[in-house]
C-alpha positions in Angstrom: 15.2 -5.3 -0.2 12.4 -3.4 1.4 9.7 -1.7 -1.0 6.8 0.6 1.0 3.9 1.7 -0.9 1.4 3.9 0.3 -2.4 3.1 -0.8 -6.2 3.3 0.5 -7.1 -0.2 1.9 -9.9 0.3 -1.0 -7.3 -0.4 -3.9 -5.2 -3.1 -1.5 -6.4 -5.8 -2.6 -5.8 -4.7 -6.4 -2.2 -3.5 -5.7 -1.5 -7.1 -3.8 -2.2 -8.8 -7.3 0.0 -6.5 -9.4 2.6 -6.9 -6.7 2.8 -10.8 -6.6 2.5 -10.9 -10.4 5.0 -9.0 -10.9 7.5 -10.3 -7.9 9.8 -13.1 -8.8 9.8 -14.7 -5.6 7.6 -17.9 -4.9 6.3 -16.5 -1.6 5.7 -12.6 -1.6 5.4 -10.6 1.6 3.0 -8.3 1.4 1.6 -6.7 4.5 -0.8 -3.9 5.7 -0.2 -1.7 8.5 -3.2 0.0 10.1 -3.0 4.1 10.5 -3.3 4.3 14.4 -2.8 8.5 14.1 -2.5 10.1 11.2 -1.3 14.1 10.8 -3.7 15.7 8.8 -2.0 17.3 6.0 -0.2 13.8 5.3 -3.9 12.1 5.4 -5.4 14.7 3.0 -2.2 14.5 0.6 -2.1 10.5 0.8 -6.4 10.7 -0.4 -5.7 13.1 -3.2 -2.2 10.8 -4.2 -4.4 7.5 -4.3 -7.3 9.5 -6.1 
């Protein structure tokens, strides 16, 4: 199972915790992607989401 959440690399680190807390496995992969190009609208609608 795949599970894609969309953040600010300034609450990463905070989500990464909750994440392997709360993930039964032993060995969690969690991962951050870099925004190469990024349509504006999406970018201004992912700041005010992650407010």
């Amino acid at each position: 199972m795949l599970l894609v959440i969309k953040t600010r690399k300034s609450l990463f680190s905070k989500l990464k915790k909750i994440v392997e807390r709360l993930h039964p496995y032993q060995v969690v992969e969690i991962i951050a992607l870099p925004l190469v190009d990024v349509d504006r609208k999406y970018r201004d609608w992912l700041r005010k989401e992650t407010s």
